[in-house]
ZADO-1210 file (C-alpha; in nm, 4 decimals, padded with zeros to 6 digits):
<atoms>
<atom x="-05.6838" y="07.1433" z="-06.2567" code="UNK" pos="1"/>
<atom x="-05.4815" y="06.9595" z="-06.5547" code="UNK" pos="2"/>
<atom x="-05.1261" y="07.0267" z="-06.5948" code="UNK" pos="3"/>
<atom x="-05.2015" y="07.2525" z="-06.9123" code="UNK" pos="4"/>
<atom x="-05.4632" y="07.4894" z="-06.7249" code="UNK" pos="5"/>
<atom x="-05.1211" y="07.5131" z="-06.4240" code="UNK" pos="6"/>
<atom x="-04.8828" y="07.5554" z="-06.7300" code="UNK" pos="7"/>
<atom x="-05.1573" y="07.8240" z="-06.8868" code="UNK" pos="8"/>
<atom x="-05.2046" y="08.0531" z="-06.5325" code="UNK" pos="9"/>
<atom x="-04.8392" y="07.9504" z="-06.4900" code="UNK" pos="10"/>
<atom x="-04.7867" y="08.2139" z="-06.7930" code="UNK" pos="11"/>
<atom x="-05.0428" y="08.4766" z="-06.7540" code="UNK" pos="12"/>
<atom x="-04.8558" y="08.5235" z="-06.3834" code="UNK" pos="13"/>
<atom x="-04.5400" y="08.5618" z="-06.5632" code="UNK" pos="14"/>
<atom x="-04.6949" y="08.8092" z="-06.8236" code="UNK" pos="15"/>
<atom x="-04.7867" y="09.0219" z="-06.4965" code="UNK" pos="16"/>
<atom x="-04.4403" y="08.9770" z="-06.3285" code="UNK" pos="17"/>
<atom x="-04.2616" y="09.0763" z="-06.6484" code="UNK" pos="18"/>
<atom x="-04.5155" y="09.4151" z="-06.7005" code="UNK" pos="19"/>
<atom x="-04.4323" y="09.4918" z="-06.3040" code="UNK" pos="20"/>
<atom x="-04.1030" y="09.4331" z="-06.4383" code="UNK" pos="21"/>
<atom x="-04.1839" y="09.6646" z="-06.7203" code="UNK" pos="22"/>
<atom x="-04.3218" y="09.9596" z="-06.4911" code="UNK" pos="23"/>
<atom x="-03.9989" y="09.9772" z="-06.3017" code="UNK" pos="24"/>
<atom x="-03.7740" y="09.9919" z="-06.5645" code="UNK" pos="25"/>
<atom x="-03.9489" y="10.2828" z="-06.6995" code="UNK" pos="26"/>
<atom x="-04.0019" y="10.4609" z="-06.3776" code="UNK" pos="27"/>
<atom x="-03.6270" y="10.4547" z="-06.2981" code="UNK" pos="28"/>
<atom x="-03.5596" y="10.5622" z="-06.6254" code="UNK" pos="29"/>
<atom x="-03.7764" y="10.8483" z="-06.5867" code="UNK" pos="30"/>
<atom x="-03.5853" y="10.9467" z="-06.2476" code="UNK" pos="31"/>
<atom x="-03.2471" y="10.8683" z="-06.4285" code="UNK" pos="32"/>
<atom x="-03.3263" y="11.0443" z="-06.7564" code="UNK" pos="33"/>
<atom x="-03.4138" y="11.4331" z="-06.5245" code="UNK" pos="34"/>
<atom x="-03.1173" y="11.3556" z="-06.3315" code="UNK" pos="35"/>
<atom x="-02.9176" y="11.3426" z="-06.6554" code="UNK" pos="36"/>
<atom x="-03.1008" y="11.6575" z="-06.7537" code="UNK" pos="37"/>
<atom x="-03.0597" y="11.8646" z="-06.4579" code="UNK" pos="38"/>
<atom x="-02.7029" y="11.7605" z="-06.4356" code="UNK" pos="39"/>
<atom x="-02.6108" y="11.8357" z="-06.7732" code="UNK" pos="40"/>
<atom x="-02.4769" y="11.4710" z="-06.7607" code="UNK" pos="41"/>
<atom x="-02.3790" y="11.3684" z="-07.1587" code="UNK" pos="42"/>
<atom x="-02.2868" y="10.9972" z="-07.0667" code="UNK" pos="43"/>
<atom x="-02.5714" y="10.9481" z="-06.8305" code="UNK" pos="44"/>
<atom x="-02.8138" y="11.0702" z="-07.1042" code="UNK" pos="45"/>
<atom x="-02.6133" y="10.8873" z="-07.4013" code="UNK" pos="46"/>
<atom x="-02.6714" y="10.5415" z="-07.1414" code="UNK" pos="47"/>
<atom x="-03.0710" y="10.6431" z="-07.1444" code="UNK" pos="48"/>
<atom x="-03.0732" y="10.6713" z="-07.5164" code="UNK" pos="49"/>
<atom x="-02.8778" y="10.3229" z="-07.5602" code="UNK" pos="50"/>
<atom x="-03.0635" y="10.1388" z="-07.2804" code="UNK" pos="51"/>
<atom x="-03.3473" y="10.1846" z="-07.4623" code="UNK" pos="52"/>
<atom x="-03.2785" y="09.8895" z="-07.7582" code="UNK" pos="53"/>
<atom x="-03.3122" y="09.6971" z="-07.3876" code="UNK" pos="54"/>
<atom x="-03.6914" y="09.8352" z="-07.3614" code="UNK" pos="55"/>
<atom x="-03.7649" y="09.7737" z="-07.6834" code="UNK" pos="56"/>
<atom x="-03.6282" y="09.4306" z="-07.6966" code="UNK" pos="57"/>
<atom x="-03.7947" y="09.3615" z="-07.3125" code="UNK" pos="58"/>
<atom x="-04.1681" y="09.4873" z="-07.4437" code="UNK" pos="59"/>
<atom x="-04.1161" y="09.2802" z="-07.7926" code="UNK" pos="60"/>
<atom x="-04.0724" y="08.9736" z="-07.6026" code="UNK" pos="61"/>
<atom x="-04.3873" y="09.0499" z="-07.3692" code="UNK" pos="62"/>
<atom x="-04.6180" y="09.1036" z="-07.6772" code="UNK" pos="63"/>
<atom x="-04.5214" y="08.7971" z="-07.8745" code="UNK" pos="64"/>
<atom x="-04.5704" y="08.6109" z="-07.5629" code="UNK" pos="65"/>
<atom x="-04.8868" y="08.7467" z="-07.5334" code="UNK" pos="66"/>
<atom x="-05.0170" y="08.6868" z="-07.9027" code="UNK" pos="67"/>
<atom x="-04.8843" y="08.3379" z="-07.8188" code="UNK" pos="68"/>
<atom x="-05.1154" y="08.2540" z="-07.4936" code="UNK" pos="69"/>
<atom x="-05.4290" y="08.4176" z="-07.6956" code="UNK" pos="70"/>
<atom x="-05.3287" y="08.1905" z="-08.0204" code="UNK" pos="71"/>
<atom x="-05.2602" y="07.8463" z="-07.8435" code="UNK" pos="72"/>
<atom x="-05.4976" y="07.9022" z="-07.5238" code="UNK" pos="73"/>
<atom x="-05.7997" y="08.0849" z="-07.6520" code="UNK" pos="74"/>
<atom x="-05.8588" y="08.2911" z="-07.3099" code="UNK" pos="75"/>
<atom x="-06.2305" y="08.4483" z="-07.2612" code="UNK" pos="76"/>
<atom x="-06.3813" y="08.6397" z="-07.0013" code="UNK" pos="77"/>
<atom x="-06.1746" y="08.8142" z="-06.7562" code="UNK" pos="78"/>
<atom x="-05.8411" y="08.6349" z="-06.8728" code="UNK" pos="79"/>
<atom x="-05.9230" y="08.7326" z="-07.2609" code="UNK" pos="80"/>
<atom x="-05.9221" y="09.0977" z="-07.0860" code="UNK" pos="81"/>
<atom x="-05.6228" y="09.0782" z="-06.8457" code="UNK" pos="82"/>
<atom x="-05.3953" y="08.9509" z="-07.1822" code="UNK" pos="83"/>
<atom x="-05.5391" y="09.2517" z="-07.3766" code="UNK" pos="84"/>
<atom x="-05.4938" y="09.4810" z="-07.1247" code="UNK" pos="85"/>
<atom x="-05.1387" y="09.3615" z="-07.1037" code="UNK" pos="86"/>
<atom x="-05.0667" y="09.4349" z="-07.4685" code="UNK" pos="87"/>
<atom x="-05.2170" y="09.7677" z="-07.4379" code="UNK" pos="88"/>
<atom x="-05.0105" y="09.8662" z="-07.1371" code="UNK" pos="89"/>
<atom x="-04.6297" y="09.7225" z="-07.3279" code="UNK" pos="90"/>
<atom x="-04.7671" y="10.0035" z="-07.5517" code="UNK" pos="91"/>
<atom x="-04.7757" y="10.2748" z="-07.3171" code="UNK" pos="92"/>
<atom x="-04.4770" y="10.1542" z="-07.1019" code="UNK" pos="93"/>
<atom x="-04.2658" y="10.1510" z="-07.4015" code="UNK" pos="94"/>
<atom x="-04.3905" y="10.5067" z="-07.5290" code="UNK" pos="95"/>
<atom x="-04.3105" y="10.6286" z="-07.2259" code="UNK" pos="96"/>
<atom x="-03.9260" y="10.5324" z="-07.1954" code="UNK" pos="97"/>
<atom x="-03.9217" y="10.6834" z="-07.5994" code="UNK" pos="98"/>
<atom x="-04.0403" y="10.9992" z="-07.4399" code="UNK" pos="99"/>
<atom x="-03.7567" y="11.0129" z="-07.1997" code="UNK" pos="100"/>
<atom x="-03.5307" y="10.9383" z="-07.4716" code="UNK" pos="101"/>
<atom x="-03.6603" y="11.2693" z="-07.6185" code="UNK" pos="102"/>
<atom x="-03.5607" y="11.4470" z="-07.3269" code="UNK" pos="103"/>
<atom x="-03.2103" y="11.3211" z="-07.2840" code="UNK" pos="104"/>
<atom x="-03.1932" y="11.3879" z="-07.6522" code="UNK" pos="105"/>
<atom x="-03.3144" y="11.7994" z="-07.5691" code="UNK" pos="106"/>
<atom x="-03.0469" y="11.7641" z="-07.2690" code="UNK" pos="107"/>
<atom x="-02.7787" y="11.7338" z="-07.5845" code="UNK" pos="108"/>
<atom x="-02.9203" y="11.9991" z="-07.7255" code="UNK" pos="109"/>
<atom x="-02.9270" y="12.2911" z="-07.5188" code="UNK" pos="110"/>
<atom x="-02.6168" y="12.1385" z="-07.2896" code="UNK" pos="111"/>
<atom x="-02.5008" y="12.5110" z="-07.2778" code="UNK" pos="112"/>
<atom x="-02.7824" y="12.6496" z="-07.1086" code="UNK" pos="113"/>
<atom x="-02.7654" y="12.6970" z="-06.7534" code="UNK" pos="114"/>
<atom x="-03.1195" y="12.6497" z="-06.5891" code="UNK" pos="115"/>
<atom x="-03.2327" y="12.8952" z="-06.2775" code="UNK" pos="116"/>
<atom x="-03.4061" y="12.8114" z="-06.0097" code="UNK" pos="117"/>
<atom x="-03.7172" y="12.8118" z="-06.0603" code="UNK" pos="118"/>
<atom x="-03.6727" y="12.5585" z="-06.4182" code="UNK" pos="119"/>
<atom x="-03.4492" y="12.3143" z="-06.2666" code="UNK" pos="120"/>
<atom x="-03.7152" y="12.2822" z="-05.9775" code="UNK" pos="121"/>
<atom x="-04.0406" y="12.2585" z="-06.2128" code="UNK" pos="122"/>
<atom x="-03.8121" y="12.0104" z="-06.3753" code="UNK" pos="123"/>
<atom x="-03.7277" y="11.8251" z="-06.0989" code="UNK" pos="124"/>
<atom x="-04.1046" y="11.7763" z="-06.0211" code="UNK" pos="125"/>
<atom x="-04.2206" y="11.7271" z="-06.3318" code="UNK" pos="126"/>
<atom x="-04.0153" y="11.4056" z="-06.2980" code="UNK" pos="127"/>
<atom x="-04.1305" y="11.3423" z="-05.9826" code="UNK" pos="128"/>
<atom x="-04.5041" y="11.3647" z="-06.1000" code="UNK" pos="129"/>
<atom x="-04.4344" y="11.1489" z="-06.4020" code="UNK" pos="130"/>
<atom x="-04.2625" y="10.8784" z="-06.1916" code="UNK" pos="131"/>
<atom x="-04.5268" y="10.8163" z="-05.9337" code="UNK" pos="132"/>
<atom x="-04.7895" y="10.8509" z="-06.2308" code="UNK" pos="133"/>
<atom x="-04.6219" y="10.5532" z="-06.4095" code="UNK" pos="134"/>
<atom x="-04.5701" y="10.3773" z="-06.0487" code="UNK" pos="135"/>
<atom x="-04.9563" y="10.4031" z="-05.9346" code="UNK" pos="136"/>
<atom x="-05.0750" y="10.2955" z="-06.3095" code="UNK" pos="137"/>
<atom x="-04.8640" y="09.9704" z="-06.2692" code="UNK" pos="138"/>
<atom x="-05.0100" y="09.9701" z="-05.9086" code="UNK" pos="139"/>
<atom x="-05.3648" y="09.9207" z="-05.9984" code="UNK" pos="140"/>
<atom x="-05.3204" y="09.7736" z="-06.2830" code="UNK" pos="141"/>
<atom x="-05.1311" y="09.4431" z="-06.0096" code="UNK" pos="142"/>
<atom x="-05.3885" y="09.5419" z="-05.7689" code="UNK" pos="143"/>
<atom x="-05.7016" y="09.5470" z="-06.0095" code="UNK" pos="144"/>
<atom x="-05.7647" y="09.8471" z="-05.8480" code="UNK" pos="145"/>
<atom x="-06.0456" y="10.0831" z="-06.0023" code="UNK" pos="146"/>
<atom x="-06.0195" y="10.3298" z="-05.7452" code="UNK" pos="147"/>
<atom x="-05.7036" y="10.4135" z="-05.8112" code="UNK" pos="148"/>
<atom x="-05.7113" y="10.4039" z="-06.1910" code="UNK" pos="149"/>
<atom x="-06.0103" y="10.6169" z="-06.2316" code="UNK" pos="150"/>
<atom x="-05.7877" y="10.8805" z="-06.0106" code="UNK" pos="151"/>
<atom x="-05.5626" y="10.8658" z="-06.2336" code="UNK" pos="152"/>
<atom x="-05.6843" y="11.1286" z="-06.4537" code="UNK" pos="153"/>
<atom x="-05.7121" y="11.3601" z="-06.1643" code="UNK" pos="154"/>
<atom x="-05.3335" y="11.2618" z="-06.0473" code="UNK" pos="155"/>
<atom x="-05.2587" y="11.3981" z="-06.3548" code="UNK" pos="156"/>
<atom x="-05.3942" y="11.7358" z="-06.3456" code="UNK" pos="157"/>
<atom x="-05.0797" y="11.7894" z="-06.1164" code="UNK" pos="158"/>
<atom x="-04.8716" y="11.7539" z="-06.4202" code="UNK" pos="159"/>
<atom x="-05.0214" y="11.9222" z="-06.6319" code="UNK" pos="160"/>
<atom x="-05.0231" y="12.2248" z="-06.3914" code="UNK" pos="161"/>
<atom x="-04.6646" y="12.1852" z="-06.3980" code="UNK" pos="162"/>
<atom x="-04.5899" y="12.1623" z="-06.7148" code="UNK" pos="163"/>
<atom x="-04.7773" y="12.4932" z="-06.7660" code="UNK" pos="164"/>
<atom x="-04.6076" y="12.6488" z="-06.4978" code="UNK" pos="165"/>
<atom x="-04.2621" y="12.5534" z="-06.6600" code="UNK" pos="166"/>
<atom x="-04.3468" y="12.6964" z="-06.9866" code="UNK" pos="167"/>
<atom x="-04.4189" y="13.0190" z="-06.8826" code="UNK" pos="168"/>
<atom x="-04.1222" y="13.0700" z="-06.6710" code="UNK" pos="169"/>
<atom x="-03.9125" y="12.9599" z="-07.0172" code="UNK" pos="170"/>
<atom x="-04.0861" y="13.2797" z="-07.1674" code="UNK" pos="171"/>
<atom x="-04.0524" y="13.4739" z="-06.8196" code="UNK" pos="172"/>
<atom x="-03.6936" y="13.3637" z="-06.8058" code="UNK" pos="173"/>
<atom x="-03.5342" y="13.3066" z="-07.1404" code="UNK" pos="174"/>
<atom x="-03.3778" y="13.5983" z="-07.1787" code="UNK" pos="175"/>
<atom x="-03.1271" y="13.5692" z="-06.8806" code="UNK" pos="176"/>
<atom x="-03.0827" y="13.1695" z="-06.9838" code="UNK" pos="177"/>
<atom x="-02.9472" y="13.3545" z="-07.3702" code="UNK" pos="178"/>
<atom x="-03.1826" y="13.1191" z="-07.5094" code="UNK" pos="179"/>
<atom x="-03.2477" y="13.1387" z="-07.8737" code="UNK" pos="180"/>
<atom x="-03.5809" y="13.0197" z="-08.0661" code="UNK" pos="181"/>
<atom x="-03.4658" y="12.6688" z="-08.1152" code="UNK" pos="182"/>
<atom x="-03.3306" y="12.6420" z="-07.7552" code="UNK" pos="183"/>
<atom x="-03.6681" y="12.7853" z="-07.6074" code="UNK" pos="184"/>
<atom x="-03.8658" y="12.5418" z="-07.8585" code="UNK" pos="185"/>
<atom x="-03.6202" y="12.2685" z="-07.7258" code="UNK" pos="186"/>
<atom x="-03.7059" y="12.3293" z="-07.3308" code="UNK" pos="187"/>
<atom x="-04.0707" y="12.3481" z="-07.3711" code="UNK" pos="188"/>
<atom x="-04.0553" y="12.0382" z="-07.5798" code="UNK" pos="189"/>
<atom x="-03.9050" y="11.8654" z="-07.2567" code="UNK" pos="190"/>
<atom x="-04.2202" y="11.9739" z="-07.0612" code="UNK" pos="191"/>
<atom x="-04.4522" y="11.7986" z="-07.3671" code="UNK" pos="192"/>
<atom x="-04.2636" y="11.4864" z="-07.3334" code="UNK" pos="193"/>
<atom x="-04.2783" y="11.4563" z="-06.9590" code="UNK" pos="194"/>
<atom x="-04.6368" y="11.5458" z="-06.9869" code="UNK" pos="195"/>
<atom x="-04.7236" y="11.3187" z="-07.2298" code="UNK" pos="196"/>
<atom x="-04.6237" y="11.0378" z="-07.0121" code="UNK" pos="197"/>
<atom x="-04.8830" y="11.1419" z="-06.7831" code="UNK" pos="198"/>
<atom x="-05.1093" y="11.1031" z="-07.0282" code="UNK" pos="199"/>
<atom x="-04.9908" y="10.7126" z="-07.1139" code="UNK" pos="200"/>
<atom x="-05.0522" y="10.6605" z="-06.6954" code="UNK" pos="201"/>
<atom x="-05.3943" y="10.7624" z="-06.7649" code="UNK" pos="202"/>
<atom x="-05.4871" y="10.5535" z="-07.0610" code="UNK" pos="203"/>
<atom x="-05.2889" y="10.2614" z="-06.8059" code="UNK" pos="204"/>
<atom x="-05.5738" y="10.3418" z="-06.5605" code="UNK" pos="205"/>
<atom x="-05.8405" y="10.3489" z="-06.8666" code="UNK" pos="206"/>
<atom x="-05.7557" y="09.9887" z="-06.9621" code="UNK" pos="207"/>
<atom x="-05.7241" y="09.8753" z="-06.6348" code="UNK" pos="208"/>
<atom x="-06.0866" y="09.9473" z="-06.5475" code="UNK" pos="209"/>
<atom x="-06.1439" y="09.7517" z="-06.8617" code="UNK" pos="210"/>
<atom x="-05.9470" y="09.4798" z="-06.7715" code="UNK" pos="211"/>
<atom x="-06.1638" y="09.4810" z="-06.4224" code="UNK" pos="212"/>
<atom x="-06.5115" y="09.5801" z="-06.5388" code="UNK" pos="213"/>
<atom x="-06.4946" y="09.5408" z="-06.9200" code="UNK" pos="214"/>
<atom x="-06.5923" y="09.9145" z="-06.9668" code="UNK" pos="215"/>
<atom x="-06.4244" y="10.0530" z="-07.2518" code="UNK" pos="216"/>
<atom x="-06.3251" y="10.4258" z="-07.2494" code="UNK" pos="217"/>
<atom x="-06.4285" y="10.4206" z="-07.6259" code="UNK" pos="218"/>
<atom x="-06.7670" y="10.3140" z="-07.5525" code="UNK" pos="219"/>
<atom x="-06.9226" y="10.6776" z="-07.4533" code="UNK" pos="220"/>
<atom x="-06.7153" y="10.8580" z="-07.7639" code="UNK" pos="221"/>
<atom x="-06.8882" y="10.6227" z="-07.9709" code="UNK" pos="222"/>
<atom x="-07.2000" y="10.6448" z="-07.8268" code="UNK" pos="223"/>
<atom x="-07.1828" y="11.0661" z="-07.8357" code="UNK" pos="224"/>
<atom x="-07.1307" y="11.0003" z="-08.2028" code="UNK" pos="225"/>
<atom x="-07.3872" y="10.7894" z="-08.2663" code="UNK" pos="226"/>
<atom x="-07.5904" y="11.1004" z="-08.0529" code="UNK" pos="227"/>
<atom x="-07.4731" y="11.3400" z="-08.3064" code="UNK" pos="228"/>
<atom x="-07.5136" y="11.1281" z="-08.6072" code="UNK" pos="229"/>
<atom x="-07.8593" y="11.0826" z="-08.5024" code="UNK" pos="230"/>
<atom x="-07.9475" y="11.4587" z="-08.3853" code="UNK" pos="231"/>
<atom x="-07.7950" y="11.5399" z="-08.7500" code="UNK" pos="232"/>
<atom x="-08.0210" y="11.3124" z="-08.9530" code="UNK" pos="233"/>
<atom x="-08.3061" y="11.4576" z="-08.7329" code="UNK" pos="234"/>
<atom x="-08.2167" y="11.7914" z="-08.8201" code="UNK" pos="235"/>
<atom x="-08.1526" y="11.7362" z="-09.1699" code="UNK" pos="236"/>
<atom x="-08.4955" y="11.5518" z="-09.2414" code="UNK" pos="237"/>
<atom x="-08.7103" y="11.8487" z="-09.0347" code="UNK" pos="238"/>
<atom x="-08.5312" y="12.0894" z="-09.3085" code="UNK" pos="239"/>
<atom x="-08.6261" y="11.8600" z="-09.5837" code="UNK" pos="240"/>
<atom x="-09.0014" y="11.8818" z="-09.4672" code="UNK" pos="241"/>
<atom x="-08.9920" y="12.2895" z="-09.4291" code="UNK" pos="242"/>
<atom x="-08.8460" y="12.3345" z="-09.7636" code="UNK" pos="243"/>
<atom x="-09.1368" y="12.1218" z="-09.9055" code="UNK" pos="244"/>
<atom x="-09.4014" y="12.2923" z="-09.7369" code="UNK" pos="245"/>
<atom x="-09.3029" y="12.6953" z="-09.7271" code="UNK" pos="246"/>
<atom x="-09.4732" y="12.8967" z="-09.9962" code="UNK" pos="247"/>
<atom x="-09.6076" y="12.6271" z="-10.2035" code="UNK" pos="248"/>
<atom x="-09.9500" y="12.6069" z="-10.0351" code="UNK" pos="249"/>
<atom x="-10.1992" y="12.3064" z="-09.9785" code="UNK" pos="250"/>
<atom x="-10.1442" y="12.0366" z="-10.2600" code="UNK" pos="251"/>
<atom x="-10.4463" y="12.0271" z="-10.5209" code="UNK" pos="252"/>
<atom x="-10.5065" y="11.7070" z="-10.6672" code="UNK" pos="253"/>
<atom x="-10.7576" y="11.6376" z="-10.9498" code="UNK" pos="254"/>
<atom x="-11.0247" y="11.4004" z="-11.0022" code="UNK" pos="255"/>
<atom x="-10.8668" y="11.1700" z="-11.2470" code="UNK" pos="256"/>
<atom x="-10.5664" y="11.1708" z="-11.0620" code="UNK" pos="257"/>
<atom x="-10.5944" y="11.0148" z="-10.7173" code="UNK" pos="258"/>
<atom x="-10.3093" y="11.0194" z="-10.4621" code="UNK" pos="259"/>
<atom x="-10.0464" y="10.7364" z="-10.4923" code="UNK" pos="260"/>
<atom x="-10.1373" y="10.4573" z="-10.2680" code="UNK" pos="261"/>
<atom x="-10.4978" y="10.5734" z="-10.1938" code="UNK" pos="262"/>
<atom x="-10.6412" y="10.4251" z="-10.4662" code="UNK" pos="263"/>
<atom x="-11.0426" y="10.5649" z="-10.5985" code="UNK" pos="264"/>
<atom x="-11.2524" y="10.7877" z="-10.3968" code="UNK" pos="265"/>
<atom x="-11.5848" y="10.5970" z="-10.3416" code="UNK" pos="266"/>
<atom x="-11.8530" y="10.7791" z="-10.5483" code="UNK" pos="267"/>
<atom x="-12.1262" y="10.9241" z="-10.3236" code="UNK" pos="268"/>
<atom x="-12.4602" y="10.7169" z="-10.3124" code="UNK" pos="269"/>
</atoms>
């Protein structure tokens, strides 16, 4: 192997160091940002909110890096996957840490509020849930593992159940909290933005099996549309042929007028 191939893997294992790298800043964030919540900790969210210019700058220099190796080295194959796969998860890594900016930002808002039981624990495991989601996405995504990625969708159920559970005991419960409208609207918002980071785990696990298989989650949407498109002109051209047909009986065509493209009737012998 030339020195430019070592230099070239050389930076595709950095690109997956940095992305581990990546994973675990967002993961503790996630764990620091519901501490902050639950502890009705101003300075510890305030840190979250400024910390993450240090995200943004972190997943900036990861993508141009990227763009760089597939400008100057051209990848194809599985390495032309692996760097697109990496862009695709900066994405969702970096979505994820604005989503826990969100909540710190809700923690600001309803600071008065004093949670019961039963919300500070949902909380607490909603966070737990959206932590271990992030952790096993970066996991197979190191690991090439499409075991674990397809489960990822299923992992996720778990939060979802939670975050379902949470809003209902807001309703169940907002009355002793002395919530008002906005402040209700402000805690279920917090169970939408920990869910939603779920959801960037799973599309992790989606373009991971991509990455490994070069199966595209888009691939059966498009081809249920192209179904649909095709059932549709179906059903639009059997229309076409009733309304041509009903009530206006058996076509009568004259002598001196033979059908298009049949040219004469032979005379009879």
């Amino acid at each position: 192997m030339n020195e430019t191939r070592i230099q070239y893997h050389g930076e595709l294992e950095e690109v997956r160091s940095d992305l581990i790298r990546l994973g675990a800043m967002v993961s503790e964030t996630i764990g620091r940002g519901t501490a902050a919540l639950l502890d009705r900790d101003l300075h510890a969210a305030q840190v979250i909110i400024d910390g993450d210019d240090v995200i943004d700058d972190f997943c900036l220099g990861l993508e141009e890096r990227c763009y760089r190796l597939l400008a100057l080295q051209s990848p194809i194959a599985g390495e032309l996957r692996f760097v697109l796969t990496s862009l695709r998860l900066i994405s969702e890594l970096e979505r994820s840490a604005d989503l826990i900016v969100n909540v710190c930002k809700s923690s600001r808002r309803i600071y008065d509020v004093e949670f019961g039981p039963q919300i500070r624990g949902l909380i607490e495991q909603m966070g737990v849930e959206a932590t271990f989601l992030i952790r096993a996405a970066i996991d197979s995504y190191v690991d090439a593992d499409t075991s674990l990625a397809s489960a990822l969708d299923d992992i996720d159920d778990r939060l979802d159940e939670l975050q379902v559970a949470y809003v209902q005991a807001i309703f169940r419960s907002h009355s002793e909290m002395n919530l008002n409208l906005q402040g209700a609207v402000q805690m279920a918002m917090i169970g939408r933005y920990y869910e939603r980071v779920g959801d960037h785990a799973v599309n992790i696990g989606e373009r991971v099996m991509y990455m490994v298989t070069g199966w595209l989650p888009e691939k059966s949407g498009a081809a249920r549309q192209r179904l649909r498109e095709a059932e549709a002109e179906a059903g639009a051209e059997s229309s076409e042929s009733a309304n041509t047909t009903d009530g206006a009986g058996p076509a009568v065509q004259s002598d001196s007028s033979p059908q298009d493209g049949l040219g004469e009737f032979p005379d009879r012998p």
